[in-house]
N, C-alpha and C positions, 0 to 999 in steps of 0.2 A: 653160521646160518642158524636163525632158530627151528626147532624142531618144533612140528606142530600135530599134536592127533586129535580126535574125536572119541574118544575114552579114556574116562577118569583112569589113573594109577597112584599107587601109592606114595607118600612121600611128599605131596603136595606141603609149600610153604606158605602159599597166598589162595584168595576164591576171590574174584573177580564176580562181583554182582549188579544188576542194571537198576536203574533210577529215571524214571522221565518226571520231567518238569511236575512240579506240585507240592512238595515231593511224592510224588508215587510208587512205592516197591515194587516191583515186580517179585511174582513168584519164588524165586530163590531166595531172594533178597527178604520178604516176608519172615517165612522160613527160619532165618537166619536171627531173626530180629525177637529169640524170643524172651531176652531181658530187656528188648528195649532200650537198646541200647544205640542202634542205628538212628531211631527214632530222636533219640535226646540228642546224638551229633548234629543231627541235619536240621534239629530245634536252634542251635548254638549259631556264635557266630563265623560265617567260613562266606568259600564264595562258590559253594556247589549249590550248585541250582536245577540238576540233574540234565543238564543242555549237552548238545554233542560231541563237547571240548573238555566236558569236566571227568575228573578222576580224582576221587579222594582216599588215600589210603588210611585205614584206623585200624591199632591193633583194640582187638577183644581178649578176653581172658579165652577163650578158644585158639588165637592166632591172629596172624591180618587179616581183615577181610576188604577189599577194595572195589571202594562204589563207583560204578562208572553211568556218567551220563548217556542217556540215549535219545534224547531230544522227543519231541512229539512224532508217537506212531504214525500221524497221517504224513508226517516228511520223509519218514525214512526213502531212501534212495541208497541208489549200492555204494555212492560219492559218498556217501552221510559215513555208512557203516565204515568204509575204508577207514575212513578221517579216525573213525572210534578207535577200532585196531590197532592203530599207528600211533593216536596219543596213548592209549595205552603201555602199548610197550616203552614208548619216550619215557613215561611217565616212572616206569617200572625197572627198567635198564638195568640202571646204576644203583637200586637200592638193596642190595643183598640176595635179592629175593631168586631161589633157583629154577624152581620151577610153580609154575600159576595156573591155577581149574579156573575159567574161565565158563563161568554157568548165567547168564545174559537173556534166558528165555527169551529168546529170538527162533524163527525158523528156522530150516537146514541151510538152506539157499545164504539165508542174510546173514549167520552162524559163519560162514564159509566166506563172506566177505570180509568178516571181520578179522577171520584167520589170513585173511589176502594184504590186511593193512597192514596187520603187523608184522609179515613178512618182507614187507617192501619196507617197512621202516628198520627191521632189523638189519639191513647193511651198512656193512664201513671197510673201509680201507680195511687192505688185508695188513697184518701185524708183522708182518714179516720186512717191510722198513723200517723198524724200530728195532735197536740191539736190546732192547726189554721193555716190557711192556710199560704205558705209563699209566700208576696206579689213581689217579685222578680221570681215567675215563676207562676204566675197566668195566665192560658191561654182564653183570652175575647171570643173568636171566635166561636160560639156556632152552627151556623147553615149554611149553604151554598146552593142557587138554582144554580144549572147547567142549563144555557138555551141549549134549544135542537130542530130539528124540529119535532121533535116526540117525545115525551114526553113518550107515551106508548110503543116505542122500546127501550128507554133507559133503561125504568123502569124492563123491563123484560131482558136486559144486565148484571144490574146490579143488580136482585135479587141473583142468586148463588155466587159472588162476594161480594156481602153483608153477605151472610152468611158465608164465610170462613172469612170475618174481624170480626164476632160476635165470629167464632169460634177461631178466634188468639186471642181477648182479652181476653176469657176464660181462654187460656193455660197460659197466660202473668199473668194475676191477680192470678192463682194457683204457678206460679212461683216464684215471689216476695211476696208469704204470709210467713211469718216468722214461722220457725218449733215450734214456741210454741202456733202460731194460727194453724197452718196446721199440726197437727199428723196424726198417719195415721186413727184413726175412725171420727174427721176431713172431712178428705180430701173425704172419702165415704160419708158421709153428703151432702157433698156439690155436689159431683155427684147425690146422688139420686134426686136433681133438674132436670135432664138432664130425667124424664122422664115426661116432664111436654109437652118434643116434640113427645111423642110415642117412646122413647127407651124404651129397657127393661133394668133395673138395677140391678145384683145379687150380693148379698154380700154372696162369695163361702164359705161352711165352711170347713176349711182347715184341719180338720182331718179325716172330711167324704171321702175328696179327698184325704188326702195324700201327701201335700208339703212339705217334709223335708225339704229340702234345705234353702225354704223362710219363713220355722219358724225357723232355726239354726241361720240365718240373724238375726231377728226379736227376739229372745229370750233375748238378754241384754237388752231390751227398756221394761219399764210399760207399755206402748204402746201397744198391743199385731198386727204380720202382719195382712194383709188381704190380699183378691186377690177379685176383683172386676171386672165381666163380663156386659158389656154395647154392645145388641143386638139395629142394627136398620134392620130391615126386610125387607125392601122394594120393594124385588126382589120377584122371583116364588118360591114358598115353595122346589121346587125342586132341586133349582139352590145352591149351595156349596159358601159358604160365604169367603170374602175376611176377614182374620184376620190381626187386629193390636196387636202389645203387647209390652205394657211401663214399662219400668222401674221407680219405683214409690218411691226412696228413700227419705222421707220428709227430714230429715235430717241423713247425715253422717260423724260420727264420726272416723271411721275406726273400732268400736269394739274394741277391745284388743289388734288391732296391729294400736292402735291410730294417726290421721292425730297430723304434725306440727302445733301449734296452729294459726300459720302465713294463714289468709286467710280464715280459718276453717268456718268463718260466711256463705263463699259463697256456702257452703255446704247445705244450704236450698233450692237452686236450684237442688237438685240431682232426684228430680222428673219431668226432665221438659221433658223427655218421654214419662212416664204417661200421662200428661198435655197435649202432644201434639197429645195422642193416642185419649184421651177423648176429645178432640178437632176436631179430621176428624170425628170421629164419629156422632158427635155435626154438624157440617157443614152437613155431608150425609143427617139428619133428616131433619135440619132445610131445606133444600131443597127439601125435599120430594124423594130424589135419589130411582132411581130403583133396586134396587141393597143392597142385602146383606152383611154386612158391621157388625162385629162382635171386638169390643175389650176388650183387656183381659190385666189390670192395676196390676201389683205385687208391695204391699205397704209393707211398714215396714220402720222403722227408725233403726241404723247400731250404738248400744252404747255399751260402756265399762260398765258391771256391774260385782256382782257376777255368776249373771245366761247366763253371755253373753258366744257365743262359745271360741271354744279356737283354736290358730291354730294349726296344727296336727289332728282334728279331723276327725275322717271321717265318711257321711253322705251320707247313699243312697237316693237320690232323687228321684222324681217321676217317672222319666223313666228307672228305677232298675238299673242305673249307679252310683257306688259309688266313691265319691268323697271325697281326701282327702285336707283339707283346708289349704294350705300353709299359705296365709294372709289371716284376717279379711277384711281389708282394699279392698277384691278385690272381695266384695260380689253381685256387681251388676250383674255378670255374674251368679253367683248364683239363686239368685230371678228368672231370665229370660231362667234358664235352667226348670228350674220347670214350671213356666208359657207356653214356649214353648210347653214343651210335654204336659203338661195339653189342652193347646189349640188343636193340633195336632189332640190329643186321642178323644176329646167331640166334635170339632167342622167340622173334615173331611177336612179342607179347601181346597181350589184352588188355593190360597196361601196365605204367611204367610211374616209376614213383622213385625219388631222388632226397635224401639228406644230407645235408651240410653246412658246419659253422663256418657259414659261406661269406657274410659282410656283417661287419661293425654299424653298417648304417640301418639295418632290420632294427641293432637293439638298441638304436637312438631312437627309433619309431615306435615299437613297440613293450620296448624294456625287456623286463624278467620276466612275463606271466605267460607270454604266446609267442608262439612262433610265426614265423608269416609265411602263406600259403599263396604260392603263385600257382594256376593249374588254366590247360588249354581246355578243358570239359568241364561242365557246368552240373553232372551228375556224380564224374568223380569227386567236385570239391565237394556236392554237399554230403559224401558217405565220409570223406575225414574231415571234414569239420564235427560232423554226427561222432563220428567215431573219439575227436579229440576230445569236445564234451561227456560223454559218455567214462572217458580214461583220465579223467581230469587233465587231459597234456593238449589243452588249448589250443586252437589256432585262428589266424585271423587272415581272411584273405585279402590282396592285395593285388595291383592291375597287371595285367600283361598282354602290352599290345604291340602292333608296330610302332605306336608313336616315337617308341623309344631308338627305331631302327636308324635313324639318321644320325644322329650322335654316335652309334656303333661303328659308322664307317670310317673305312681307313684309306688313306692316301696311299697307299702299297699294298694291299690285303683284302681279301674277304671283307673281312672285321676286327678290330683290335678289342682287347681280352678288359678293357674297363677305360670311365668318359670320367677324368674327377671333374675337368673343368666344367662338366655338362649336367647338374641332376642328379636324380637320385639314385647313390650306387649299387643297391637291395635291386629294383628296378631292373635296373640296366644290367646286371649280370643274371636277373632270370630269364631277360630276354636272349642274351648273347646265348646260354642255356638251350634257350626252346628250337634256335638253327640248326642244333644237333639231333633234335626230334622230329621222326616222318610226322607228316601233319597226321597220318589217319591212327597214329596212338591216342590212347588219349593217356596228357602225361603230370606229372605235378612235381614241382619243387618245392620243399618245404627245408626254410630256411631257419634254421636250430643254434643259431649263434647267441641270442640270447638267454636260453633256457639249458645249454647242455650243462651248465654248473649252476646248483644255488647259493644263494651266498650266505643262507641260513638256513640252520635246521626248520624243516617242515614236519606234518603229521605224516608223513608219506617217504622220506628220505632226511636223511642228514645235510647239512653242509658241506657241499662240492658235489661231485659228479652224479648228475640224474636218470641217466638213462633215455632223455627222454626220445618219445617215437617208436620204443618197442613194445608199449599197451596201446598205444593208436593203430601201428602196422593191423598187429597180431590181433585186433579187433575187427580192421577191414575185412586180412584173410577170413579171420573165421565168418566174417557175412560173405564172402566170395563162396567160400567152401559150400554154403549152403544154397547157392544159386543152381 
């Protein structure tokens, strides 16, 4: 993790100085400039233009000193600054360099975003699957002061900010643990950490309550499910908690209507919902948030065995809706019809908000950049969509009505669990979804199958696992909190 404060210390290797478009110095940067020597760089030929992407490193006979673009004052936005942050430290990583003053004359506020990008970009896979390190992506770059003229408003900018990058590395490092580290009694273990901040951790037990559906999932794997309730309280005893609820698949196999072996590894990512539920939850704490904030993680691992389900079966679930099981392969909706009402029935909520790398057909529709946004309220989708633009973790909404109801029905059942012959599969499994919600929640599925991994380094995270959904969550809460 990098370290980040708000006072200079000794020892500094690099100074980090701002540039907008013109070239313009800014104050430090001035300052710095007094053989002119910035001035004859930025004279030269290069391709700094002082815009919000650019970082040019030069040494001087004092040291490095590294110009970073800041684009035009009147755009700045808190998206702009993150972006600055994050290329920065990309920029900066792999070049020797140990620790960086980072002096930007920027206010405290925008100072503190910029400390927020480079945090989130400072993650990677933990080193500890490698028997040593490999010296070709060794990152030097351990610590950074941000100069500021306030040091004590930066520092207080930048604490809930700090906490939702604690809570993105959380989801990211549960994301890329390999499903034969991360099973699902695993993956509970390692939440019961999370109560080290005053959550509460329940490890439900699933036949007191009654999950059909997420032990039909869960019956082929030695593994046996779980469903896993992480309470943070922080609101008035009387006030009705905001629920999350993740889809928690460590690993998926498809069961008995088995995935193409093509790719199949990347199926260890199939919990990055969970991951990213246990993650706003984690942020709400570590903040101290006022506000009730309840989630509700459905685990199990999706194998072919003898004891595994089969399709055609049919299984009444929690919410006495029975289900006949077309594919194995289409269990995610499963697990989160049971979780759903399960959560519903114990918890009363105010609303109900759902993750999971739920269909392959979202990120034929939408690709890499959004996720898509199924919701039965017309208030809540537009506080996350507000919220996804705002956290840069996009989303795009998408219908959900009855039309899709008829295709859903089954010749023996309630409803059967997915329609390939019929439509669109994204669709049809937010609706199968919304049967397990009382209509008077108001509730949303946001489906993250395209976005939980990037497939390239960004200004914001590396290649592979993103986190994404726990700057959007932990954005809504803290608009709840203040309602």
């Amino acid at each position: 993790m990098l370290s980040i404060g708000f006072t200079v210390k000794a020892g500094t290797d690099a100074v980090a100085v701002g540039v907008r478009p013109g070239p313009i110095l800014m104050p430090t940067a001035q300052a710095a400039d007094k053989t002119g020597m910035i001035s004859r760089v930025l004279a030269g030929a290069h391709n700094f233009a002082g815009e919000d992407d650019d970082v040019l490193p030069i040494c001087t006979p004092s040291g490095w000193l590294v110009l970073v673009g800041l684009g035009e004052a009147d755009g700045q936005n808190a998206a702009r600054l993150r972006r600055i942050g994050g290329n920065l430290f990309q920029t900066l990583a792999e070049d020797g360099i140990k620790h960086l003053d980072v002096a930007l004359d920027l206010d405290p506020s925008e100072t503190a975003e910029v400390a927020y990008g480079m945090r989130l970009r400072a993650w990677r896979p933990a080193a500890h699957y490698r028997s040593k390190p490999d010296p070709e992506t060794v990152w030097t770059l351990v610590s950074a002061s941000l100069v500021t003229r306030d040091p004590v408003a930066c520092e207080t900018s930048f604490g809930p900010l700090a906490a939702r990058a604690t809570a993105a590395d959380l989801a990211r490092d549960l994301v890329v643990a390999p499903a034969n580290e991360l099973t699902p009694d695993a993956f509970v273990k390692r939440l019961q950490d999370l109560g080290e901040q005053g959550i509460d951790v329940e490890d439900v037990d699933l036949r007191r309550h009654r999950l059909p559906l997420l032990q039909a999932v869960g019956q082929g794997s030695s593994h046996p499910p779980r469903l896993v309730v992480l309470r943070w309280m922080g609101g008035r005893d009387k006030d009705r908690p905001i629920v999350l609820v993740g889809k928690g698949i460590t690993f998926d196999a498809g069961g008995l209507s088995i995935k193409p072996a093509e790719d199949m590894e990347e199926m260890k990512g199939d919990m990055a919902g969970a991951a990213a539920v246990a993650g706003a939850v984690y942020a709400a704490a570590l903040r101290r948030a006022r506000v009730n904030v309840v989630g509700v993680l459905a685990i199990a691992e999706n194998m072919p065995s003898g004891t595994a389900g089969r399709p055609g079966d049919v299984v009444v679930g929690h919410a006495g809706l029975s289900v006949e099981i077309i594919d194995a392969d289409a269990e995610g909706r499963l697990i989160l019809a049971d979780a759903l009402s399960f959560a519903a029935e114990r918890f009363k909520p105010r609303l109900m908000i759902d993750l999971a790398t739920l269909t392959g057909a979202v990120e034929v529709a939408l690709g890499h950049h959004r996720a898509g946004l199924f919701c039965s309220d017309d208030l809540l989708a537009e506080s996350l969509l507000a919220a996804g633009e705002a956290e840069e973790e996009p989303l795009w909404r998408l219908p959900l009505t009855e039309v899709y109801d008829e295709a859903l029905k089954s010749a023996v059942a309630d409803l059967r669990n997915c329609v390939w012959e019929d439509g669109p599969d994204a669709l049809h499994a937010a609706r199968f979804l919304q049967h397990f919600v009382p209509e008077q929640v108001p509730w949303a599925h946001i489906d993250i199958a395209g976005v939980s991994e990037a497939e390239e380094d960004g200004p914001l995270g590396p290649e592979g696992a993103t986190g994404f959904g726990i700057r959007l969550l932990d954005h809504l809460v803290a608009d709840g909190s203040k309602g």
